[in-house]
N, C-alpha and C positions, 0 to 999 in steps of 0.2 A: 213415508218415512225415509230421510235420508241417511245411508250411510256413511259412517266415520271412519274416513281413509286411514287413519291410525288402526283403525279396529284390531289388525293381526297383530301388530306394535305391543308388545307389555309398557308400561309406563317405565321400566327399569330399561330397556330398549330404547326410548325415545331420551330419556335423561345421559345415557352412553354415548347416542348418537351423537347430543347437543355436548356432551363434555367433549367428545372427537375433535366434533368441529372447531370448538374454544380451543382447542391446543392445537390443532393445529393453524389456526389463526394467529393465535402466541408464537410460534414454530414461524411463521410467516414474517412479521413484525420483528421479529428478534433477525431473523437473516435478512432485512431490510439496514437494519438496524448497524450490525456488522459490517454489510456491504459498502457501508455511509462511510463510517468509522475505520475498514482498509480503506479506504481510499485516500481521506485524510492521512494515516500513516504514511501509505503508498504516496504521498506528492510529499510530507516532509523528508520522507527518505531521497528521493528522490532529488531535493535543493540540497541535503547534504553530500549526496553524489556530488551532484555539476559542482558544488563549493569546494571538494576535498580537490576534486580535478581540474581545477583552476587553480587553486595551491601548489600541485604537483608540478602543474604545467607552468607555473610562475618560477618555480625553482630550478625546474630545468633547464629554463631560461638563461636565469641566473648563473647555472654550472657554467652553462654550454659558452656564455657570453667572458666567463671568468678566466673560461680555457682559452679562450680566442685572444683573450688580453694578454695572460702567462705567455703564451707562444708567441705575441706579440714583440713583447718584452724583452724574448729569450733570442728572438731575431736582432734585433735592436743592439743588446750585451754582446752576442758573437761576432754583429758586422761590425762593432766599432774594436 
C-alpha cells in the first residue's frame, strides 16, 4: 500500500495552500502588469520632457537673438 504524501495535509491545508499560491500568482501578474504600464507613462513623460525643453530652448534663442538685434540697433542710433 502506498502512501499519500498529503496524508499529514488536512484537506483545508491543501485548499489554503492552493488559494496562497493563486494570490500570489495574482500578486505576480498584476506587478508585471504595472511594470508594463510605468514604463509606458515613464517614455510619455519623458517625450513631454525633451518637448517642453526644446520649447524653452527655442525661446531662449529667440530672447537671446532679439537682444543681440536691440543692441545692434542701439549701436547703429548712437554712431550715426
Amino acid at each position: 500500500m502506498l502512501l499519500n504524501p498529503f496524508c499529514p495535509f488536512s484537506p483545508a491545508k491543501v485548499l489554503a495552500l492552493k488559494a496562497t499560491v493563486l494570490l500570489l500568482l495574482t500578486l505576480l501578474i498584476k506587478a508585471r502588469v504595472q511594470i508594463v504600464a510605468g514604463s509606458a507613462i515613464g517614455i510619455v513623460l519623458l517625450l513631454l520632457q525633451t518637448l517642453v525643453f526644446l520649447a524653452i530652448s527655442g525661446g531662449l534663442v529667440l530672447a537671446a537673438g532679439g537682444a543681440a538685434l536691440y543692441a545692434l540697433q542701439q549701436r547703429r542710433s548712437a554712431a550715426a
